[in-house]
VMD Tcl script that builds the backbone (N, CA, C; Angstrom):
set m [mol new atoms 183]
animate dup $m
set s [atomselect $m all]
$s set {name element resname resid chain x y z} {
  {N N UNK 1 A 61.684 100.990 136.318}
  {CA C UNK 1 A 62.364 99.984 135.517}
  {C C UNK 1 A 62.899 100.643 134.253}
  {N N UNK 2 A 64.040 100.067 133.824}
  {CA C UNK 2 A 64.676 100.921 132.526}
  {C C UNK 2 A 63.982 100.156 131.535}
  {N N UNK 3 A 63.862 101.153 130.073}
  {CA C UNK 3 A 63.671 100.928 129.000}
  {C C UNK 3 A 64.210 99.456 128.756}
  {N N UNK 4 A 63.348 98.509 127.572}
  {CA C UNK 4 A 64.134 97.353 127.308}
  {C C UNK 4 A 64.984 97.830 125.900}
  {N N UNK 5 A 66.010 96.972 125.733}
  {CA C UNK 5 A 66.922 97.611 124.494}
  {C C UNK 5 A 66.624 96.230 123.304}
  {N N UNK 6 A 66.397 97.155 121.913}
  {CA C UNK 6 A 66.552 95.989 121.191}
  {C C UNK 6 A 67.726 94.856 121.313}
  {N N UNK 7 A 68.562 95.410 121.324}
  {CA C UNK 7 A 70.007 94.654 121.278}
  {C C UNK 7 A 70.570 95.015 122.531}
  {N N UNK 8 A 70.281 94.544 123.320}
  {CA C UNK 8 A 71.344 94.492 124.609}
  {C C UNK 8 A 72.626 93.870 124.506}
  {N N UNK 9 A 73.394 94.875 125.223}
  {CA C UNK 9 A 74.966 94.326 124.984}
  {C C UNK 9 A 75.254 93.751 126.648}
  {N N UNK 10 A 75.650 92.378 126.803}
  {CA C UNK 10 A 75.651 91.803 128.351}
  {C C UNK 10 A 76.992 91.817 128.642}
  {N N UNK 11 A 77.977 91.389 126.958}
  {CA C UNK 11 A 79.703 91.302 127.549}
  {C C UNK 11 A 80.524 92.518 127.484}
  {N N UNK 12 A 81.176 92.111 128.482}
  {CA C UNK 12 A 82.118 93.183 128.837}
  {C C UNK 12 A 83.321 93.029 128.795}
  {N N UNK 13 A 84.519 93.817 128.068}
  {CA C UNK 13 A 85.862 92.993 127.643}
  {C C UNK 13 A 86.671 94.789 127.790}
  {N N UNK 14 A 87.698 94.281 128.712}
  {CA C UNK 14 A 88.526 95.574 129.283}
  {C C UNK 14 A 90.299 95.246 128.421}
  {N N UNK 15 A 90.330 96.217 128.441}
  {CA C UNK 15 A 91.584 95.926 127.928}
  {C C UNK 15 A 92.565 97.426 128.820}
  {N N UNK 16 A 94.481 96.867 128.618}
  {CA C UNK 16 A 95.051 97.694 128.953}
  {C C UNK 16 A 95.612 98.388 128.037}
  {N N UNK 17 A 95.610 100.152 128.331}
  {CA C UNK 17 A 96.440 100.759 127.216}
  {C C UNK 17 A 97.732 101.776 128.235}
  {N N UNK 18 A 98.298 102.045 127.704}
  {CA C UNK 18 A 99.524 103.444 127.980}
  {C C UNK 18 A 99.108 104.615 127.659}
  {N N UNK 19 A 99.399 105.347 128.941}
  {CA C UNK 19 A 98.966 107.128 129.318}
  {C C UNK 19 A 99.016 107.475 127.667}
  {N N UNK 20 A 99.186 107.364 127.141}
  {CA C UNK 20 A 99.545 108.111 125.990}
  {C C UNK 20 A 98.512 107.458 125.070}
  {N N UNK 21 A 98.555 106.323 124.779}
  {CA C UNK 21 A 96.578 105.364 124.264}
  {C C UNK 21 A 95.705 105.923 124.415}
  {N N UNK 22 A 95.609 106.138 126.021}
  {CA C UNK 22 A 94.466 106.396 126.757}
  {C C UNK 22 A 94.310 108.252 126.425}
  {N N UNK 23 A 95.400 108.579 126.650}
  {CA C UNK 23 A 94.603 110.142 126.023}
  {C C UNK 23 A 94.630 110.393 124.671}
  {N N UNK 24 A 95.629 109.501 123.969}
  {CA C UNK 24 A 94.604 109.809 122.468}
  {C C UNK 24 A 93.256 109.405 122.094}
  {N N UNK 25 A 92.537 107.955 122.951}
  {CA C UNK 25 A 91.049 108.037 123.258}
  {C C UNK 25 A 90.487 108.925 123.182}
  {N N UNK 26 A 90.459 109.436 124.529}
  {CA C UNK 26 A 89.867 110.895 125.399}
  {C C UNK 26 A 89.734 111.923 124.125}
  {N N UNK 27 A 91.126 112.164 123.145}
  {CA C UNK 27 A 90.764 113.293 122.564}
  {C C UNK 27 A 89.901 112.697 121.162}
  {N N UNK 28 A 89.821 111.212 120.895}
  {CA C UNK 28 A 89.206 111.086 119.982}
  {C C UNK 28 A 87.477 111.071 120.361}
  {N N UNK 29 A 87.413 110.841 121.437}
  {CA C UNK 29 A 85.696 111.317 122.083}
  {C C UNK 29 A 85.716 112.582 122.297}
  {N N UNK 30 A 86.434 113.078 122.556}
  {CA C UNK 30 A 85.994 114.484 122.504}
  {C C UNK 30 A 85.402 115.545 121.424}
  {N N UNK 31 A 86.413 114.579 120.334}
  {CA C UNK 31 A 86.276 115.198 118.924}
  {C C UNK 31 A 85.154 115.153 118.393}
  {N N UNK 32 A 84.906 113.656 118.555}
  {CA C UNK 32 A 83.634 113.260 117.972}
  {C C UNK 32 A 82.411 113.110 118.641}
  {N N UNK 33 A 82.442 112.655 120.402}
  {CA C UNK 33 A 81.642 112.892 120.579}
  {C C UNK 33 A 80.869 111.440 120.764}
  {N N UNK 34 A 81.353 110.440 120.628}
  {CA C UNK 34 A 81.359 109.018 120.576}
  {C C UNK 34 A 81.789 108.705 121.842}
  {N N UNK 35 A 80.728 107.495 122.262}
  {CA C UNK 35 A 81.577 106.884 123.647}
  {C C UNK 35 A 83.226 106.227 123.317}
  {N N UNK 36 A 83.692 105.781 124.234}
  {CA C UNK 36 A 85.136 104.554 124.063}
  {C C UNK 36 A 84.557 103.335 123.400}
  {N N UNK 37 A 82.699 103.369 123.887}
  {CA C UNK 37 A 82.593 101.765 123.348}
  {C C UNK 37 A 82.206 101.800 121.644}
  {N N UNK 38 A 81.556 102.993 121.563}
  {CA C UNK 38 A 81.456 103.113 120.164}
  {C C UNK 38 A 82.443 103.315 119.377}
  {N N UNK 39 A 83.833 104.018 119.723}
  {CA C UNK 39 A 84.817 104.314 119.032}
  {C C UNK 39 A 85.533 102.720 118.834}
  {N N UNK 40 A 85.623 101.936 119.982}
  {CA C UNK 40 A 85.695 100.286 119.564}
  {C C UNK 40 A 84.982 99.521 118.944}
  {N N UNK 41 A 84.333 100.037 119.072}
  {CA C UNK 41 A 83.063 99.042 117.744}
  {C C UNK 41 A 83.350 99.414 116.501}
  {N N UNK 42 A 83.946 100.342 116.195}
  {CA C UNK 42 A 83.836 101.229 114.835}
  {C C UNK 42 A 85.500 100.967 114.314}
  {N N UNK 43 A 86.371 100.796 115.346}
  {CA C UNK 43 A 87.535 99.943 115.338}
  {C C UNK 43 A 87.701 98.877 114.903}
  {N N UNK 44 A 87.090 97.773 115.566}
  {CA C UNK 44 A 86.632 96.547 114.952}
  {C C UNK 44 A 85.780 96.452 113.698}
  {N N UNK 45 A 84.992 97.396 113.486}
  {CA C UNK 45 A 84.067 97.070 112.057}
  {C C UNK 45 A 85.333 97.242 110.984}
  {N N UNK 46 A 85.822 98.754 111.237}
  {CA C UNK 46 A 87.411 98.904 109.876}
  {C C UNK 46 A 87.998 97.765 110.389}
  {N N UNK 47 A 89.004 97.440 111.278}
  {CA C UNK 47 A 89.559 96.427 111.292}
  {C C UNK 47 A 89.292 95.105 110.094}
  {N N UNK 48 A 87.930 94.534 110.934}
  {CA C UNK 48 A 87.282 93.763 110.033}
  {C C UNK 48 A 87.222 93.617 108.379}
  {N N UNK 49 A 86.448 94.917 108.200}
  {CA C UNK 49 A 86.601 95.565 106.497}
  {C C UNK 49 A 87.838 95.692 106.164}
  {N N UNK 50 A 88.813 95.695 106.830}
  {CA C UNK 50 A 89.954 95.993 105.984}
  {C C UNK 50 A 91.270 95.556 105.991}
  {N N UNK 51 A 90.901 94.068 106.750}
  {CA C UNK 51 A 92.193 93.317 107.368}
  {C C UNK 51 A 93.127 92.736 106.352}
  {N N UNK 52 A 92.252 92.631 105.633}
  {CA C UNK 52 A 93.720 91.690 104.438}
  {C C UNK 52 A 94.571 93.484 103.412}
  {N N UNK 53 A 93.827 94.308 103.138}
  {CA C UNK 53 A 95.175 95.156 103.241}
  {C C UNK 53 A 95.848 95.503 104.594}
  {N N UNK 54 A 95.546 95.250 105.331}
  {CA C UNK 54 A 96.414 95.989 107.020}
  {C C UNK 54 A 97.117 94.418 106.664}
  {N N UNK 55 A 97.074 93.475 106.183}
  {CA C UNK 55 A 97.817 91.993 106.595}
  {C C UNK 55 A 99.075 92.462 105.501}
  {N N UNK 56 A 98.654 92.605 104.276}
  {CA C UNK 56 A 99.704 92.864 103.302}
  {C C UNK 56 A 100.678 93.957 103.514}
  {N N UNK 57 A 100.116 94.880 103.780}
  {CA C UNK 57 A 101.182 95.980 104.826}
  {C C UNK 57 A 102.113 95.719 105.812}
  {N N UNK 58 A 101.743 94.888 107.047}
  {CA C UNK 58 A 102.565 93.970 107.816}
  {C C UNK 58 A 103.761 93.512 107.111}
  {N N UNK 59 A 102.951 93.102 106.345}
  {CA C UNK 59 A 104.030 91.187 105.313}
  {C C UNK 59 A 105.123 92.366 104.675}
  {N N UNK 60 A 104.946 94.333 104.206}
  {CA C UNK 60 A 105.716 94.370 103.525}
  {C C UNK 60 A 107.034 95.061 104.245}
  {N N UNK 61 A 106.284 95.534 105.138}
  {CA C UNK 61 A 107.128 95.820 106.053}
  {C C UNK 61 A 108.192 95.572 106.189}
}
mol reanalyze $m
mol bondsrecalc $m
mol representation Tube
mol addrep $m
């Protein structure tokens, strides 16, 4: 039987990207060394932290 996890993660959410997305991924795990799911989590946390300047940037666009 596997280990139990404090925080089990149950959902699963796929998304589509372009050959060119997808291997700038690849080389950003490579770099670092991070899964895809951690490099999305860590996506979403900046995202999060930092959406209303990324909103004002948009608007100046």
């Amino acid at each position: 039987m596997g280990r139990m996890r404090e925080n089990p993660r149950y959902n699963v959410i796929s998304m589509r990207v372009s050959d060119e997305e997808r291997e700038h991924l690849e080389n950003l795990v490579d770099q670092t060394h991070l899964s895809v799911s951690d490099i999305m989590r860590e996506a979403m946390e900046y995202f999060s932290a930092n959406y209303g300047k990324i909103e004002l940037q948009r608007k100046a666009a």
